[in-house]
Each structure stands twice: as C-alpha cells, then as structure tokens.
PyMOL CGO cylinders between C-alpha atoms (Angstrom):
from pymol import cmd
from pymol.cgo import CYLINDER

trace = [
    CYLINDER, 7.06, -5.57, -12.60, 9.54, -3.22, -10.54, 0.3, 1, 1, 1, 1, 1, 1,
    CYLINDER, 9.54, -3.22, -10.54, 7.61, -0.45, -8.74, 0.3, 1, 1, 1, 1, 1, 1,
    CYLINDER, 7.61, -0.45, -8.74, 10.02, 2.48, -8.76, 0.3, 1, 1, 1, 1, 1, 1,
    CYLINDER, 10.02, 2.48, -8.76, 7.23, 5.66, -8.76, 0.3, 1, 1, 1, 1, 1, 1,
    CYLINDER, 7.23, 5.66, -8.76, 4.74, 6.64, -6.14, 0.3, 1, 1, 1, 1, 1, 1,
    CYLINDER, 4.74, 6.64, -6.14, 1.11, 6.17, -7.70, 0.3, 1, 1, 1, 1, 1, 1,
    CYLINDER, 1.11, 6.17, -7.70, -1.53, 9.18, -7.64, 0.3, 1, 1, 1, 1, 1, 1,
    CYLINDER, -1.53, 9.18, -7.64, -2.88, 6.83, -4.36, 0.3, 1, 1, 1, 1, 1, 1,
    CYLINDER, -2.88, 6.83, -4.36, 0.19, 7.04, -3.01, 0.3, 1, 1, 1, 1, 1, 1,
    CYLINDER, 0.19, 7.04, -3.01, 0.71, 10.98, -3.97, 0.3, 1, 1, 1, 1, 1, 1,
    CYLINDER, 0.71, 10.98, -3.97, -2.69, 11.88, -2.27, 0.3, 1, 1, 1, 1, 1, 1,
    CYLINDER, -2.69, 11.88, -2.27, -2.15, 10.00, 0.81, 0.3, 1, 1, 1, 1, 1, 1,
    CYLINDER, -2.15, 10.00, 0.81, 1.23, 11.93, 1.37, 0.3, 1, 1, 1, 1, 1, 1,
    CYLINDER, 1.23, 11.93, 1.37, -1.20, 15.25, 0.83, 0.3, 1, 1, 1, 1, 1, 1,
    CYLINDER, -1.20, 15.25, 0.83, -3.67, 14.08, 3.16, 0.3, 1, 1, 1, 1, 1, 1,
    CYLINDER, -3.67, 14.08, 3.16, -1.66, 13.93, 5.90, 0.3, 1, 1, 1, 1, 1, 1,
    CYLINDER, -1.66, 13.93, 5.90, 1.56, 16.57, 4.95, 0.3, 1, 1, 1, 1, 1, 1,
    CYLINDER, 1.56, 16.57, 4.95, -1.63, 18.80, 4.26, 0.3, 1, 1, 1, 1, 1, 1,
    CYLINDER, -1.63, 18.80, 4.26, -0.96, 22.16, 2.34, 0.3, 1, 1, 1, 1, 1, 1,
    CYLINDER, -0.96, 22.16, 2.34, 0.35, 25.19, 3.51, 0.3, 1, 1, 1, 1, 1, 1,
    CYLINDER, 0.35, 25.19, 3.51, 1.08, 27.90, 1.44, 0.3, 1, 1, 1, 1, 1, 1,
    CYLINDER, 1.08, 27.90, 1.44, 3.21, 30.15, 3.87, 0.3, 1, 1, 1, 1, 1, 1,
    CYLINDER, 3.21, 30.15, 3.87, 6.33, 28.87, 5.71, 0.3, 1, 1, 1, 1, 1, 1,
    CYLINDER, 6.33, 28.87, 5.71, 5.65, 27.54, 9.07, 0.3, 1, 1, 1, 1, 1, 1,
    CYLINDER, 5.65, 27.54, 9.07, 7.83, 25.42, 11.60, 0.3, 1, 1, 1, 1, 1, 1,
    CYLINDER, 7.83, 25.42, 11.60, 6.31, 21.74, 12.21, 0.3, 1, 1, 1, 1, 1, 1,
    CYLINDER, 6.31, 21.74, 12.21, 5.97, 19.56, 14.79, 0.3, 1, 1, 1, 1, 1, 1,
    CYLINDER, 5.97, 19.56, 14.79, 9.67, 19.46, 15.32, 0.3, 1, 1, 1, 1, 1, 1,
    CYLINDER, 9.67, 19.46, 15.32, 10.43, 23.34, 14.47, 0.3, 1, 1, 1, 1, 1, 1,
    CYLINDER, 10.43, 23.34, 14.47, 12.03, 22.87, 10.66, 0.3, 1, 1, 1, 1, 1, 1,
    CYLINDER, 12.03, 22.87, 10.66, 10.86, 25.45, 8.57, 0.3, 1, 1, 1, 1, 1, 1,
    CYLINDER, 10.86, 25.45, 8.57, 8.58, 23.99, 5.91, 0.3, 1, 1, 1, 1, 1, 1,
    CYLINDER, 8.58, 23.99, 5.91, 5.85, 24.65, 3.14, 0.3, 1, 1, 1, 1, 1, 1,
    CYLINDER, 5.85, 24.65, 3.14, 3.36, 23.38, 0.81, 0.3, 1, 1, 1, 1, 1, 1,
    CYLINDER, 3.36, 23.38, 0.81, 3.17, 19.46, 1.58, 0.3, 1, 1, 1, 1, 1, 1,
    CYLINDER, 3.17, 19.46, 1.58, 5.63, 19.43, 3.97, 0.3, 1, 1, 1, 1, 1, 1,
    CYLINDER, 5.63, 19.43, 3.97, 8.73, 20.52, 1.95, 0.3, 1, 1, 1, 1, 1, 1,
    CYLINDER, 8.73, 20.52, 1.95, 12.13, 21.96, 4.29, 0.3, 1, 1, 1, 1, 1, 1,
    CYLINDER, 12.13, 21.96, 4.29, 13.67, 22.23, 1.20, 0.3, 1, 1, 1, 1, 1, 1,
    CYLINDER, 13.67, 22.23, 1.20, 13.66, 23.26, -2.68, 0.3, 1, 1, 1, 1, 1, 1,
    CYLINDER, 13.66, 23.26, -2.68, 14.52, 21.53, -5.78, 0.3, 1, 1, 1, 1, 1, 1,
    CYLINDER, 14.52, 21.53, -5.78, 17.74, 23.96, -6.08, 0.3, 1, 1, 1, 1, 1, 1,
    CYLINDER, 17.74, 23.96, -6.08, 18.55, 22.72, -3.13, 0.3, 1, 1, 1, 1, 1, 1,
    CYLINDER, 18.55, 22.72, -3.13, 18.06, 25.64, -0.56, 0.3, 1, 1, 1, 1, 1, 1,
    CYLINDER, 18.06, 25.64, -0.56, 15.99, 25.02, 2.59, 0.3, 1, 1, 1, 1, 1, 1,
    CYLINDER, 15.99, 25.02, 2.59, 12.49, 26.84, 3.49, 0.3, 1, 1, 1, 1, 1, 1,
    CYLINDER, 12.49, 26.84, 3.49, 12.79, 29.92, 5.35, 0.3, 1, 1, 1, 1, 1, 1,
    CYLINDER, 12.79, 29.92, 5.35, 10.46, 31.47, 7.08, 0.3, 1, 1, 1, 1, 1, 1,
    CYLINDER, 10.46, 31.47, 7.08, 10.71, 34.83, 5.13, 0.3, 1, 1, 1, 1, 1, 1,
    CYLINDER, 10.71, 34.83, 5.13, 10.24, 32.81, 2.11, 0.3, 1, 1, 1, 1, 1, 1,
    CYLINDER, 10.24, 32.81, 2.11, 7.12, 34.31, -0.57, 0.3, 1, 1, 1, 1, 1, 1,
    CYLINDER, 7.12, 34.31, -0.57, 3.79, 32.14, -0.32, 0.3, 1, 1, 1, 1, 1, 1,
    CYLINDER, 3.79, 32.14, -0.32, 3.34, 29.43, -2.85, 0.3, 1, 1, 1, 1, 1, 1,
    CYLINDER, 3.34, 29.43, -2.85, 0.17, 28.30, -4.33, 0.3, 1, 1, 1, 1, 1, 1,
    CYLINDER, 0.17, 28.30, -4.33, -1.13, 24.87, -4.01, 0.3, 1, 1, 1, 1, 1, 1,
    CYLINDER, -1.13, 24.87, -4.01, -0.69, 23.92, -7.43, 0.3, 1, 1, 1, 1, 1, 1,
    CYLINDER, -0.69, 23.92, -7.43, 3.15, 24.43, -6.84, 0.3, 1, 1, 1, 1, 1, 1,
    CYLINDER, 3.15, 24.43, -6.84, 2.84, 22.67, -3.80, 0.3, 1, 1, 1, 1, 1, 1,
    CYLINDER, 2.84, 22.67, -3.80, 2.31, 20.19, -5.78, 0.3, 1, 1, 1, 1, 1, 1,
    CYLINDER, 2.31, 20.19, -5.78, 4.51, 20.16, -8.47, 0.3, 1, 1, 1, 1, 1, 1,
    CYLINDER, 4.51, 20.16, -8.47, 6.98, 21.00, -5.30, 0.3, 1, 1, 1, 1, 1, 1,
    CYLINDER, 6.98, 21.00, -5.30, 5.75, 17.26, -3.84, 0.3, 1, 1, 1, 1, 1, 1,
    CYLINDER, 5.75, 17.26, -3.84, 6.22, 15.44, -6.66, 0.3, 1, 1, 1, 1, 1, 1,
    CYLINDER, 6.22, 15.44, -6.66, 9.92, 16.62, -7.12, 0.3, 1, 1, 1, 1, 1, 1,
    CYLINDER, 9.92, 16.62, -7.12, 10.77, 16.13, -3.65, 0.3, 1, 1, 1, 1, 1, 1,
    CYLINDER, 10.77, 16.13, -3.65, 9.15, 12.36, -4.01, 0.3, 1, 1, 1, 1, 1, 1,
    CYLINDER, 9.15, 12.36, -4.01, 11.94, 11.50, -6.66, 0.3, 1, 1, 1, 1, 1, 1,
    CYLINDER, 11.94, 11.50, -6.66, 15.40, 11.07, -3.54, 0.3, 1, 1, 1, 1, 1, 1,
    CYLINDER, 15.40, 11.07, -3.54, 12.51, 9.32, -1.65, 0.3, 1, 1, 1, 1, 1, 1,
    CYLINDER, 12.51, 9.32, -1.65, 11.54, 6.98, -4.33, 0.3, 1, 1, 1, 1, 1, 1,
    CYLINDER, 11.54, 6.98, -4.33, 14.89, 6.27, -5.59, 0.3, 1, 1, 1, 1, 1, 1,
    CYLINDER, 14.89, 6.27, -5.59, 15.55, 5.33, -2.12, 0.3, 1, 1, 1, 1, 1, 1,
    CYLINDER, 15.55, 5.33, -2.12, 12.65, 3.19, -1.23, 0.3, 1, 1, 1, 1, 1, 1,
    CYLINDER, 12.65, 3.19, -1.23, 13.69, 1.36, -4.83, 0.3, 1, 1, 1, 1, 1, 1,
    CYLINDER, 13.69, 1.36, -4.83, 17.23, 1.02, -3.95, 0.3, 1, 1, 1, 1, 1, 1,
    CYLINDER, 17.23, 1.02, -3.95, 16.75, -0.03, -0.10, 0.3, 1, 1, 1, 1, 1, 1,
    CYLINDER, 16.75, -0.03, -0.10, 13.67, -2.71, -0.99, 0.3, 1, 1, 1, 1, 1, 1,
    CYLINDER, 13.67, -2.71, -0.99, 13.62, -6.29, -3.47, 0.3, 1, 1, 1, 1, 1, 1,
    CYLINDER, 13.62, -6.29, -3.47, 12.39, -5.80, -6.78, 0.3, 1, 1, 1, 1, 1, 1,
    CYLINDER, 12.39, -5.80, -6.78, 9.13, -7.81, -5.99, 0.3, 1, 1, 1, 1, 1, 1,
    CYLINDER, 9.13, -7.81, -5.99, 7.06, -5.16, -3.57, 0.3, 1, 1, 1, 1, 1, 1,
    CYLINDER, 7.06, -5.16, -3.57, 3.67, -4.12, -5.17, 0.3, 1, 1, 1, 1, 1, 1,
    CYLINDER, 3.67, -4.12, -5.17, 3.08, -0.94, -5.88, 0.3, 1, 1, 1, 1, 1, 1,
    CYLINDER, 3.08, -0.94, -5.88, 1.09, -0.37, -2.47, 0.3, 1, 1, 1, 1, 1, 1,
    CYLINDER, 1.09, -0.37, -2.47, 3.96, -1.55, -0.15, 0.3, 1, 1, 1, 1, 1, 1,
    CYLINDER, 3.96, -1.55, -0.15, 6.08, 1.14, -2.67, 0.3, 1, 1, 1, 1, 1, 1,
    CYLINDER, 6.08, 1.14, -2.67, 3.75, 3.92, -1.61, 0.3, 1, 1, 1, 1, 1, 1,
    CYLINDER, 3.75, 3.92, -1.61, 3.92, 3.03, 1.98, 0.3, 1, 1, 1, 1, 1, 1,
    CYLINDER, 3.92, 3.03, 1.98, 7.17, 3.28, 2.39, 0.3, 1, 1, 1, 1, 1, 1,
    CYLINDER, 7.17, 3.28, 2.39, 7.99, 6.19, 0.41, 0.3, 1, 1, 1, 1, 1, 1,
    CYLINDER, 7.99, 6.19, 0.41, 5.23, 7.99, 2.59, 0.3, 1, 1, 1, 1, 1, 1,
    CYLINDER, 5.23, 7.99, 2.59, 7.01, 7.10, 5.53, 0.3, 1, 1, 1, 1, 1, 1,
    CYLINDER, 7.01, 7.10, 5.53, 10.77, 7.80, 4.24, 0.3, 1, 1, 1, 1, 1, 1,
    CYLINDER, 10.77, 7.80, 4.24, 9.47, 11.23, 3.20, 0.3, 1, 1, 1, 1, 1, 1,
    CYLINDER, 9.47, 11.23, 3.20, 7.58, 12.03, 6.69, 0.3, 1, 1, 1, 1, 1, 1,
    CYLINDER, 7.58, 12.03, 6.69, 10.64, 10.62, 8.65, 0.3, 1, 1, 1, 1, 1, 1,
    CYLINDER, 10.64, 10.62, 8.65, 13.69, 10.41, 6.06, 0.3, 1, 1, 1, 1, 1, 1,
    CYLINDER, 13.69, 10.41, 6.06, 15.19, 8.22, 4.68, 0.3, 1, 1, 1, 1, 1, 1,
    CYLINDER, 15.19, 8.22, 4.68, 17.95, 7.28, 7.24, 0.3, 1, 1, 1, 1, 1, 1,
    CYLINDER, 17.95, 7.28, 7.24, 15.11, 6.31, 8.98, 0.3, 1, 1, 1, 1, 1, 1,
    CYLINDER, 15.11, 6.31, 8.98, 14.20, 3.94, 6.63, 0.3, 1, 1, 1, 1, 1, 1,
    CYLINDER, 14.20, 3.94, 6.63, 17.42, 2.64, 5.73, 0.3, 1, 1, 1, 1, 1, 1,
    CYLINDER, 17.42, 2.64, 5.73, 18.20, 1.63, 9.55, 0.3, 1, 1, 1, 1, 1, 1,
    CYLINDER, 18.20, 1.63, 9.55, 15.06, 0.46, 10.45, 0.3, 1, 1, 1, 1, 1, 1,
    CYLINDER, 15.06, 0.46, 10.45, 13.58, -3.38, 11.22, 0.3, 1, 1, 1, 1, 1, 1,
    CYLINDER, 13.58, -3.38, 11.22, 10.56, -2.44, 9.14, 0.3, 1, 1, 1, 1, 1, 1,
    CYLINDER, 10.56, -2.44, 9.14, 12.94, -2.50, 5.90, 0.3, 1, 1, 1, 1, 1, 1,
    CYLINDER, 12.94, -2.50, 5.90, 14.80, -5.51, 7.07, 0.3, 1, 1, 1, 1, 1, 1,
    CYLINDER, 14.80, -5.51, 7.07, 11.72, -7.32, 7.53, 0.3, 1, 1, 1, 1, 1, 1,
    CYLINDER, 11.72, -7.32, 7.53, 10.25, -6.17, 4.44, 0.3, 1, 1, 1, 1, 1, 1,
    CYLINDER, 10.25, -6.17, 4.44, 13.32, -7.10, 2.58, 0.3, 1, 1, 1, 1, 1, 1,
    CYLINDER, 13.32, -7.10, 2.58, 13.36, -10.66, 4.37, 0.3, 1, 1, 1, 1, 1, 1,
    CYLINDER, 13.36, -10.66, 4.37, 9.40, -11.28, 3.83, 0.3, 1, 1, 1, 1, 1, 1,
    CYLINDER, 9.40, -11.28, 3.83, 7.65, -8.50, 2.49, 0.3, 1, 1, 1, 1, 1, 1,
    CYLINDER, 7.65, -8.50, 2.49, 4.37, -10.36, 3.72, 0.3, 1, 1, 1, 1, 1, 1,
    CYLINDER, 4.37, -10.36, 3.72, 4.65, -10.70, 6.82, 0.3, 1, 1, 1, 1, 1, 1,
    CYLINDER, 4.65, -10.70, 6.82, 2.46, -9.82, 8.84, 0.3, 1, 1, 1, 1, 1, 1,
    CYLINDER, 2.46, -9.82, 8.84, 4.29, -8.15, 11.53, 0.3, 1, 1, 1, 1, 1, 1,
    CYLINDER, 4.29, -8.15, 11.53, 5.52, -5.60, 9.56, 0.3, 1, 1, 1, 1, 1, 1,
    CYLINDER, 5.52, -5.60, 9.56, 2.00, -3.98, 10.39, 0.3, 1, 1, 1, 1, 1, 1,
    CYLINDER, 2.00, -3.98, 10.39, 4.09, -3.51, 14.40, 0.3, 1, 1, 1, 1, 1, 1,
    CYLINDER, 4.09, -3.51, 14.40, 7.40, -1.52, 12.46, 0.3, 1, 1, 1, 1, 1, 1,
    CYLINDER, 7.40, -1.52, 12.46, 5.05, 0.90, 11.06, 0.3, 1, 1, 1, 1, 1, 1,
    CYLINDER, 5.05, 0.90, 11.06, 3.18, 1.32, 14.34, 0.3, 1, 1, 1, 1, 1, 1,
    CYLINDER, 3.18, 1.32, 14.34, 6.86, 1.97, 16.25, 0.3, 1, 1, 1, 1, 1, 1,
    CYLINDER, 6.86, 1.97, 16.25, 7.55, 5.31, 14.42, 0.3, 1, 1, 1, 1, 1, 1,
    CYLINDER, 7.55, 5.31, 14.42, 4.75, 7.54, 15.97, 0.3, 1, 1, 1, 1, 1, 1,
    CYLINDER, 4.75, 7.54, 15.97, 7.23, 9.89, 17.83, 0.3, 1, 1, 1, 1, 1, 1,
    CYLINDER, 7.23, 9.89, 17.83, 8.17, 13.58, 17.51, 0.3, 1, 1, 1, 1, 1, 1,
    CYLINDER, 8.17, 13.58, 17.51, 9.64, 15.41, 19.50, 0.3, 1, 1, 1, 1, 1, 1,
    CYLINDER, 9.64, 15.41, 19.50, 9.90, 12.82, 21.79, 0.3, 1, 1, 1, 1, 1, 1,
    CYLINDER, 9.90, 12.82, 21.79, 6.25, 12.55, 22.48, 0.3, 1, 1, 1, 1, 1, 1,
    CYLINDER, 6.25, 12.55, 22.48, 4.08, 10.32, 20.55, 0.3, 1, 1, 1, 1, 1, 1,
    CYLINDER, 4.08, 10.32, 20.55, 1.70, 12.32, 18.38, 0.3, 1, 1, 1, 1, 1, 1,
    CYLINDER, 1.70, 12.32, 18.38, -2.27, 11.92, 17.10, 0.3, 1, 1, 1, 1, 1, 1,
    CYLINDER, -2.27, 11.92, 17.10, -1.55, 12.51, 13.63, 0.3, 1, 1, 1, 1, 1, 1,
    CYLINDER, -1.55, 12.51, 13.63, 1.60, 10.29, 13.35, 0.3, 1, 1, 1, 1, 1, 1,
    CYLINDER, 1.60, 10.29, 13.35, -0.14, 7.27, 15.13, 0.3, 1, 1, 1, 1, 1, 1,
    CYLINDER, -0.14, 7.27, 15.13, -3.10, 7.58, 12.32, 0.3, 1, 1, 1, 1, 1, 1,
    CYLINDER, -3.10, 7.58, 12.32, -0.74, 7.93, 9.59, 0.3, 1, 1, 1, 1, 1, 1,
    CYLINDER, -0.74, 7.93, 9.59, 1.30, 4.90, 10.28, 0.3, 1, 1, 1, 1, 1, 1,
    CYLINDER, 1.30, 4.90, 10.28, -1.73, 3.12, 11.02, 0.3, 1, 1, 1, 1, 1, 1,
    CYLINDER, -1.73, 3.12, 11.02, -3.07, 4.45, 7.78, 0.3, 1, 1, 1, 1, 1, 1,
    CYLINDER, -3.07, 4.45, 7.78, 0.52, 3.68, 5.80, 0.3, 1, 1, 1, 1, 1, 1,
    CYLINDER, 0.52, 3.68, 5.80, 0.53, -0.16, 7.12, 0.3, 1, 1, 1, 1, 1, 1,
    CYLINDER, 0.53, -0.16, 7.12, -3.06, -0.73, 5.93, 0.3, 1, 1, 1, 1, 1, 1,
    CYLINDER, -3.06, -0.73, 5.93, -1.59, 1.01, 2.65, 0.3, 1, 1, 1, 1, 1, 1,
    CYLINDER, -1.59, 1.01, 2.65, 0.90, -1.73, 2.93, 0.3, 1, 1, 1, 1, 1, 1,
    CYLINDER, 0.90, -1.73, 2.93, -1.30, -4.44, 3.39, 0.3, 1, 1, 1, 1, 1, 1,
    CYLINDER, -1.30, -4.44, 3.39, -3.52, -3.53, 1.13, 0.3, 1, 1, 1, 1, 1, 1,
]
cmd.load_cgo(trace, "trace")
C-alpha cells in the first residue's frame, strides 16, 4: 500500500523535537517561527515576530497543514514501496531542513535505489548542521529519524 500521510507516530516525533512555542521566536538559524516550528502560514504569509500568540492546539492544527507540501513531496520524490516508518522519517527531515534538501540529497537517491540499505542510517547522520556548526539537538534527531527509518 502507498504511504502518502504522516502517521500520529510520525506527527508526535516532529512535536518532540520542533517543540511548541506559542510566541514568535527566531531559531537556530534566525527565521522567525512559531508553534512547531512553522516560518510560515497556511495563507501563505511568513511568521513575524509581532505576530499574536497561538495556542498549542493551533499549533497543531498549524503542523498538520504545513505537513501536507512536505508529504506530497516525500510521496512524489520516493518509490511507491516505502513503509509507512521510512514515510515519517523523511517527511520529518524534509520539514526540519526542506525539501530541496531532500530532493538533492544521497539519502533520497539511496533510498530510491534500495530503500533497505543499511547505509542510509550514514545520510541521515550527515545533516546535523546549522548555522554551520553541528548542533545537539539535530545530531539526536537524525539519529532518532534513522532509527524511525529502520524501524
């Protein structure tokens, strides 16, 4: 069966590591962002700074709207035969890093060439940068998104 949502799993592992903010604030990288790491809004506008609060249940809602470029992405970049896991991965990672990333990386042409293999675990392990520094939380969340993977 073709995987072309994120699972609740998948959802709450995003969550876990976006982690909820209700006011704007700039990230590692200085983009203005909110809720579960949003820069922008369903109409389209990016986060400001100035912008109002927003609760967590919009965050939410917010996340799961956002998901839907990522997904169709991850669906459109990836063989029909990835399990639902190996979906969630990668849309975790295309929405932490975009999907440009994704699309140009060897971790996609490796999954699309053998999505078992084994060294794909490496791919996920290459993208821990920001800023140009490697960072705590983006080394645990790839190491957390390959075991996802493998899984």
């Amino acid at each position: 069966m073709k995987i072309t949502h994120t699972s609740q799993n998948g959802i709450d592992l995003i969550k876990k590591f976006e982690g909820f903010r209700g006011n704007p604030y700039r990230d590692a990288v200085g983009i203005a962002t909110i809720g579960y790491g949003a820069t922008y809004y369903p109409n389209g506008n990016r986060v400001k700074l100035t912008d109002a609060p927003i609760t967590e249940k919009y965050a939410t809602t917010l996340l799961e709207v956002m998901l839907r470029p990522y997904e169709k992405a991850v669906d459109s970049f990836t063989r029909d035969d990835i399990n639902q896991n190996q979906f969630d991965a990668l849309v975790s990672f295309a929405y932490n890093l975009g999907v440009n990333a994704l699309r140009g990386s060897t971790l996609l042409k490796k999954v699309n060439k053998n999505p078992n293999d084994p060294t794909i675990r490496n791919e996920f392990k290459k993208w821990v940068n920001a800023g140009g520094r490697p960072l705590k939380g983006l080394i645990t969340r790839r190491n957390i998104e390959a075991d996802l993977y493998f899984k």
